[in-house]
C-alpha positions as CSV (number, residue, x, y, z in Angstrom):
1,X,0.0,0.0,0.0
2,X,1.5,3.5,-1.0
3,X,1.1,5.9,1.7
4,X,2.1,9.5,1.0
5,X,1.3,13.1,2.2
6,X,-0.4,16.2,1.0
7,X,0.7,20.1,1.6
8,X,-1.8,22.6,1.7
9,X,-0.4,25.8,2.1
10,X,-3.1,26.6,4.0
11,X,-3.4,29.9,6.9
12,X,-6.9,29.7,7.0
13,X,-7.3,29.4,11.0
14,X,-4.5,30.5,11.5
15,X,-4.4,34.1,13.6
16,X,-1.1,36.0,13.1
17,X,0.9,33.4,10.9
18,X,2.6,34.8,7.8
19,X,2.5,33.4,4.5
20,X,6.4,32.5,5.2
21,X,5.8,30.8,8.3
22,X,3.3,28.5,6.1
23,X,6.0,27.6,4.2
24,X,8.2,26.8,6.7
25,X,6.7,24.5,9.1
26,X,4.7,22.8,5.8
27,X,8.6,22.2,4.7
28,X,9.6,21.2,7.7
29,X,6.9,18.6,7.9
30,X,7.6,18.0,4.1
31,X,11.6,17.1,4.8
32,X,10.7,14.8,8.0
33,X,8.5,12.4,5.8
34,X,11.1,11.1,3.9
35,X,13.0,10.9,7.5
36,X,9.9,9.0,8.3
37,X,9.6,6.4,5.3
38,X,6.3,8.2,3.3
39,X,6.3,6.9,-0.1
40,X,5.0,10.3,-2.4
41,X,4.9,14.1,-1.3
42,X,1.7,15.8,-3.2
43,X,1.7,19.4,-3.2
44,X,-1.6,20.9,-4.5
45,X,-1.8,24.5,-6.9
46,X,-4.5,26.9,-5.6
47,X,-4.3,30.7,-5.9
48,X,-5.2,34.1,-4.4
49,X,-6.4,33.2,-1.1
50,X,-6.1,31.7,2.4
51,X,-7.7,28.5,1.5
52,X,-4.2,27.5,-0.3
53,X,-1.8,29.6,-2.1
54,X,1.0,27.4,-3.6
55,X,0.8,29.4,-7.4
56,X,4.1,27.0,-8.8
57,X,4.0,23.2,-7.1
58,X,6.4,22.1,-9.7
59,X,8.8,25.4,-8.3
60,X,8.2,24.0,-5.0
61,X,8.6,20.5,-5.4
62,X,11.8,21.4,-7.0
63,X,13.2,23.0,-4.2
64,X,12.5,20.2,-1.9
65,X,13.8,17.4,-4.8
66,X,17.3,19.3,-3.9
67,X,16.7,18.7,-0.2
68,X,15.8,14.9,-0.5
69,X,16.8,11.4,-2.5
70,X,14.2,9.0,-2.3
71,X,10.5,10.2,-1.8
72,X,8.4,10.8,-4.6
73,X,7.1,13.8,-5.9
74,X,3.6,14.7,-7.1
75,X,1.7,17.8,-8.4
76,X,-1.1,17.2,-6.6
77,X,-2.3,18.8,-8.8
78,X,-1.0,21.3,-12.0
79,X,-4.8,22.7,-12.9
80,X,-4.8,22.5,-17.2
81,X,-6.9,25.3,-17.6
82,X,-4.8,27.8,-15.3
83,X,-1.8,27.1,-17.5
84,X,-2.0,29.2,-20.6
85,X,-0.2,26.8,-23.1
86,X,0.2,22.7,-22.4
87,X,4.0,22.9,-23.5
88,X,4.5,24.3,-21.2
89,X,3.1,21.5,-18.1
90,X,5.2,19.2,-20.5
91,X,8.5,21.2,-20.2
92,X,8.2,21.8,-16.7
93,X,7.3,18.0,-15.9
94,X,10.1,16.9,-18.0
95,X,12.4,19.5,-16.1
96,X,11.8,18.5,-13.0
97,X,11.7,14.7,-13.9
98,X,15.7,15.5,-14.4
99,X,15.8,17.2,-11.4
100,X,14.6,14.6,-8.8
101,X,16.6,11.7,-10.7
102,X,12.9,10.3,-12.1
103,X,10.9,10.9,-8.8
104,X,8.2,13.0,-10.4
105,X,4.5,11.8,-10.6
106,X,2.3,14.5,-12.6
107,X,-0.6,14.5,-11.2
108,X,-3.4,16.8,-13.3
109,X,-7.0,18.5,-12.7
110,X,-9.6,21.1,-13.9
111,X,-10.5,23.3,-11.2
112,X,-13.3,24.3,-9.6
113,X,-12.6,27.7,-7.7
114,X,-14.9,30.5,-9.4
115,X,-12.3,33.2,-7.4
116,X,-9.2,31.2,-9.1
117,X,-10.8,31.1,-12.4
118,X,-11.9,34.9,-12.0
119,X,-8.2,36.1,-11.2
120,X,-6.3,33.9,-14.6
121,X,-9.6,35.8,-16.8
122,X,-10.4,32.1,-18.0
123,X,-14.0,31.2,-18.4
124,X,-14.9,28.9,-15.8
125,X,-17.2,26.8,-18.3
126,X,-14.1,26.2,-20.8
127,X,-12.6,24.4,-17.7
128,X,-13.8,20.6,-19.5
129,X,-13.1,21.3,-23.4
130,X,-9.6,23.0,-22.1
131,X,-8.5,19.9,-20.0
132,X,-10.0,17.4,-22.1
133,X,-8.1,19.4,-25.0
134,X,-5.0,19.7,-23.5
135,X,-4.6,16.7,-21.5
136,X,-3.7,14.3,-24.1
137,X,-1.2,16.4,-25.7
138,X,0.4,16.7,-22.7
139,X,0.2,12.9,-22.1
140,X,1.4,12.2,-25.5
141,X,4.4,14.6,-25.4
142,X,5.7,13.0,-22.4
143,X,6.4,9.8,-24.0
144,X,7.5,10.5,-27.4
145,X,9.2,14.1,-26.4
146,X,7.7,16.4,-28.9
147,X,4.5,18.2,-28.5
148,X,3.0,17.6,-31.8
149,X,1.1,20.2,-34.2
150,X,-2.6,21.1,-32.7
151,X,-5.1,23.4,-33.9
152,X,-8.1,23.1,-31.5
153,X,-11.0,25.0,-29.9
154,X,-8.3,26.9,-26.8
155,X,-4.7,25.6,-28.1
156,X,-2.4,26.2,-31.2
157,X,1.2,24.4,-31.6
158,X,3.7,23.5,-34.3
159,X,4.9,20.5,-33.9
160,X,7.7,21.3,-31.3
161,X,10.4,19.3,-29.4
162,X,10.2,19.1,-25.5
163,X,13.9,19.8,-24.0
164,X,15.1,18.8,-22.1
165,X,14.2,15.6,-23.4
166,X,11.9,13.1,-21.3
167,X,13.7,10.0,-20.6
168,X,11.7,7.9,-18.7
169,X,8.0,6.8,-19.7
170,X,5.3,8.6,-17.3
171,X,2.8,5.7,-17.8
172,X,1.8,4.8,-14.3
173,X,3.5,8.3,-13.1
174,X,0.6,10.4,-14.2
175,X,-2.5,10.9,-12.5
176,X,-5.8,12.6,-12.2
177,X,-7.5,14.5,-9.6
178,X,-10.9,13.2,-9.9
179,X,-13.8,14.5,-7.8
180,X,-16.7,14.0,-10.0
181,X,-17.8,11.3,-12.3
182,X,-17.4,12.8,-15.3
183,X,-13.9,13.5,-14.4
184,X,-13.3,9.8,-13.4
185,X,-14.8,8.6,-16.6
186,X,-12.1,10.9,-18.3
187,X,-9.3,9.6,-16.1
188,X,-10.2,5.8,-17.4
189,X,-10.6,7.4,-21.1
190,X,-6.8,8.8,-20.6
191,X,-5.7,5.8,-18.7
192,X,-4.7,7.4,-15.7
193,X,-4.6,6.2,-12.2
194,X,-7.2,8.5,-10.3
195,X,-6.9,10.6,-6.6
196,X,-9.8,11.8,-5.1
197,X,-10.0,13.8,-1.6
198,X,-12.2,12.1,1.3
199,X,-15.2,14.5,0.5
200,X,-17.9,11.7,-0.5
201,X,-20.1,8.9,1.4
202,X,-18.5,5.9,1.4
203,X,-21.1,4.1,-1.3
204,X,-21.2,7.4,-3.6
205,X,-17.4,7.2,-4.0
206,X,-17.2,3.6,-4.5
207,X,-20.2,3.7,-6.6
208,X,-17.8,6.3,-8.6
209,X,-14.9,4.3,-8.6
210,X,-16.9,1.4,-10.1
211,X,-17.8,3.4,-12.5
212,X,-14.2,4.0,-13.5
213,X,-12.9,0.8,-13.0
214,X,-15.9,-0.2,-15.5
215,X,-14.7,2.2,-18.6
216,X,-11.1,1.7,-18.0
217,X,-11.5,-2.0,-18.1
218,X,-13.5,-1.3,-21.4
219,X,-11.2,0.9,-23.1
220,X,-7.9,-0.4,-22.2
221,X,-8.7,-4.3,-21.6
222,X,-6.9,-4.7,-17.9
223,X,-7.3,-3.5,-14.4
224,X,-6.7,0.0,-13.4
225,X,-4.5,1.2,-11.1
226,X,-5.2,1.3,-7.1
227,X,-7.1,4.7,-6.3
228,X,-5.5,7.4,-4.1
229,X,-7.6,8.7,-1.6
230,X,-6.5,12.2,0.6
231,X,-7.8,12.3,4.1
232,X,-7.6,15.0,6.3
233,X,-5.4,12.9,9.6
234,X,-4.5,13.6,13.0
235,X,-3.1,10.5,14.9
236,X,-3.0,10.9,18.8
237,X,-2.3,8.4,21.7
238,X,-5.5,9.6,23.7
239,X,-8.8,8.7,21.8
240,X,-10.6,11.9,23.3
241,X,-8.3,14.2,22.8
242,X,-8.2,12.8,19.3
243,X,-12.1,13.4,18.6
244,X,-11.8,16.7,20.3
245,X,-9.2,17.8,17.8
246,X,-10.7,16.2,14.4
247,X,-14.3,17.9,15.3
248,X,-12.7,21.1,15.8
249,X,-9.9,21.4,13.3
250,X,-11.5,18.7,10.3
251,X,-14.7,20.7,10.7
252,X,-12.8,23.8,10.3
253,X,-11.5,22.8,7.0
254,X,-14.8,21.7,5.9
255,X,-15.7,25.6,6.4
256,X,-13.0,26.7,4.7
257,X,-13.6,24.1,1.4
258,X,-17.5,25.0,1.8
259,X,-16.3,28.8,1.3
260,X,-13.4,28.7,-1.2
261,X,-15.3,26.7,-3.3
262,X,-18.6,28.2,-3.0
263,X,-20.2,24.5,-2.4
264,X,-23.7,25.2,-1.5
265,X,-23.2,28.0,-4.8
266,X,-26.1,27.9,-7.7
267,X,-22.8,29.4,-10.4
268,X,-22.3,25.8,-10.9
269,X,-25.8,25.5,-12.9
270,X,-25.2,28.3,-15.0
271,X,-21.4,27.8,-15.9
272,X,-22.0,24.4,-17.9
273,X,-19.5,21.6,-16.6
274,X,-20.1,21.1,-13.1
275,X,-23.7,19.3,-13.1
276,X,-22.7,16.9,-10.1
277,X,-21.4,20.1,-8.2
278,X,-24.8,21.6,-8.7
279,X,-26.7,18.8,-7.6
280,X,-24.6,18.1,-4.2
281,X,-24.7,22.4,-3.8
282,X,-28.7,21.5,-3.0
283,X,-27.9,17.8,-1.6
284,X,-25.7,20.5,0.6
285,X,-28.6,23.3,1.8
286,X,-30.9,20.1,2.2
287,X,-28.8,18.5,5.1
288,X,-27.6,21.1,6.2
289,X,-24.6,22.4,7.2
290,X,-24.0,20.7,10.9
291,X,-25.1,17.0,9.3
292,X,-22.6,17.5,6.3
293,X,-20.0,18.6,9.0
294,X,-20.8,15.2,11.1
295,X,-20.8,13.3,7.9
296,X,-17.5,14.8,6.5
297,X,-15.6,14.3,10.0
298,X,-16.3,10.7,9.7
299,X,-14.9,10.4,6.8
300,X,-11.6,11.6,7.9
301,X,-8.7,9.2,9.1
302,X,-8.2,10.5,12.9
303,X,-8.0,8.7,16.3
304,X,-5.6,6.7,17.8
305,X,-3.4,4.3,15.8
306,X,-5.2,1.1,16.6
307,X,-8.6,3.0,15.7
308,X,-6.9,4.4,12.6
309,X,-6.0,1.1,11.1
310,X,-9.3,-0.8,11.9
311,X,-10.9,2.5,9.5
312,X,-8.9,1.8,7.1
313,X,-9.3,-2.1,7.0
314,X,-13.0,-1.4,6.7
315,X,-12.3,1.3,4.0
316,X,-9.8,-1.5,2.4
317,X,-13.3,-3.6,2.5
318,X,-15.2,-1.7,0.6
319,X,-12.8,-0.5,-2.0
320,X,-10.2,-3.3,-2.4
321,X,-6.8,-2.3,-2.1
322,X,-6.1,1.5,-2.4
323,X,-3.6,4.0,-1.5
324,X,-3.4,6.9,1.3
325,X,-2.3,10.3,1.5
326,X,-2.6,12.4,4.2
327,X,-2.8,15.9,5.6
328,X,-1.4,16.7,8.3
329,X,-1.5,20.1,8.6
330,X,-4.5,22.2,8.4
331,X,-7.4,24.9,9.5
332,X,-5.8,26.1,12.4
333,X,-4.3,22.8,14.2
334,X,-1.2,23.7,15.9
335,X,2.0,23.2,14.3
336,X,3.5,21.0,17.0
337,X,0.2,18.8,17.1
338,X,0.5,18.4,13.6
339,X,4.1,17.3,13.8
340,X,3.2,15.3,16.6
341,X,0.4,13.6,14.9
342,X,2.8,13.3,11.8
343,X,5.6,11.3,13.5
344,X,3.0,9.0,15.8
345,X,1.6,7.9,12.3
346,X,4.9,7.2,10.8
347,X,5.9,5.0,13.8
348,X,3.1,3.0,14.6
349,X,0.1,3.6,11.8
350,X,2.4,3.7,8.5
351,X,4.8,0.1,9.0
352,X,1.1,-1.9,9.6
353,X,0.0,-0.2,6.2
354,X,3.4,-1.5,4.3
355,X,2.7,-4.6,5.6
356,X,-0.2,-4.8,4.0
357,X,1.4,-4.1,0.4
358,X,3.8,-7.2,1.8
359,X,0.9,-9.4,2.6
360,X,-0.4,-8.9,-1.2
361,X,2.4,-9.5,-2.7
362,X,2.8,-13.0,-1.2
């Protein structure tokens, strides 16, 4: 079982932190999971508010490619239709593929912030027809290293060579962030392995993931790849104190995802492209805000470590085997908890998980 982590860059809750102290302790915790045996490091792009604000995660991740040798490292991920030509996701990719000696997974995704789309003066409806343009030549430039002649609806390109030149194949290394079904029915169309934050109920997302694994099987003719799933974490040795944290701080960031993405919003039936985002925004005002919030916390991977890994076997249950990243740090908790909570999962949660991937291999 992979088992990585995901950076926010996230001050929301956070009274009187700088933007530079963000991006020091979220290093610090970055550097000390490879210390701590983490498989991948997934660093999302978000813009132009508290919510998250890392605007370059292939800048970032090459900074901390220079600081490490053996963790992976994952966009987690580069949005397609924030990027104004798809050369230029191919360049960087192959760029920092050098730099991290082949460590690089690209993760991709479409976006959903009306405030992010607002600020690049992009059209927040194109957001499908540019990613489903611009994803395969992306895909396809990465393995063959030259970006090939296009004239579509959002993108022109003469045939052009990538330098420096790819050399290593990203099949298997590139992924999609897919949080609704039409975007997991276009991750099986690509090909790709899919990720997908801890958002859902259990049945809707495996319902989903069926789905996929359904047109992937059709299209391609074999299995797809194990499923990522990011869940907010905080791992303590006290079960109280650890149910008193993830209702205060995982609810938090539930307000802060409600807000940045306008989730209860009726934009999403008027921009064309987000019809599942509509329907939840009035699944949404119909629970209610407290029942989502009870809801979403259960979802989350928090308690102590025993509790932890009997969640995931019974996650494991329902979805077969998947993968796990997790966030440490976020909406508020305490740096030191998070660290904490960070290092009492690597020691006693993490080793059980590898097991696992031991077991199935046998």
């Amino acid at each position: 079982m992979d088992v990585g982590m995901v950076l926010m860059m996230q001050s929301f809750g956070y009274e009187g932190v700088s933007d530079s102290q963000v991006y020091d302790e979220d290093t610090t915790m970055a550097l000390q999971a490879e210390e701590q045996g983490f498989d991948h490091l997934w660093v999302v792009e978000h813009h132009f508010a508290d919510y998250a604000f890392c605007p370059d995660n292939f800048v970032y991740l090459a900074n901390i490619a220079a600081r490490t040798s053996r963790i992976k490292l994952a966009t987690g991920a580069a949005i397609l239709p924030w990027n104004s030509q798809p050369i230029r996701v191919a360049e960087k990719a192959a760029l920092l593929d050098h730099m991290s000696g082949g460590r690089f997974m690209l993760g991709i995704g479409r976006g959903l912030s009306r405030h992010e789309f607002e600020g690049f003066g992009i059209e927040m409806g194109e957001s499908r027809e540019r990613f489903d343009e611009s994803a395969p030549m992306i895909i396809e430039a990465l393995e063959t290293g030259w970006m090939e002649e296009h004239d579509g609806k959002h993108f022109k390109q003469k045939r052009t060579e990538i330098r420096p030149r790819p050399e290593r194949s990203f099949k298997g290394r590139t992924w999609q962030v897919a949080m609704s079904p039409e975007s997991a029915l276009q991750a099986a169309h690509l090909g790709l392995p899919m990720m997908a934050f801890s958002i859902k109920a259990r049945e809707q997302e495996k319902a989903e993931f069926e789905d996929y694994r359904a047109a992937f099987i059709k299209e391609h003719a074999t299995e797809p790849p194990r499923p990522m799933l990011a869940d907010l974490v905080f791992c303590d040795s006290d079960a109280d104190r650890a149910r008193d944290y993830a209702e205060r701080y995982c609810g938090a960031y539930l307000h802060s995802v409600m807000a940045h993405y306008e989730m209860m919003g009726e934009h999403f039936d008027k921009v064309g492209g987000y019809d599942a985002y509509g329907q939840n925004a009035k699944i949404f005002k119909e629970m209610g805000m407290e029942e989502f919030a009870k809801l979403y916390v259960g979802l989350q991977a928090w308690g102590t470590p025993d509790q932890m890994l009997r969640k995931f076997e019974e996650r494991r249950k329902i979805f077969g085997e998947f993968g796990i990243l997790g966030i440490f740090r976020y909406a508020g908790l305490p740096f030191e908890d998070a660290q904490n909570s960070q290092a009492l999962f690597s020691r006693e949660v993490l080793p059980v998980l590898k097991s696992w991937e031991e077991q199935e291999a046998a």
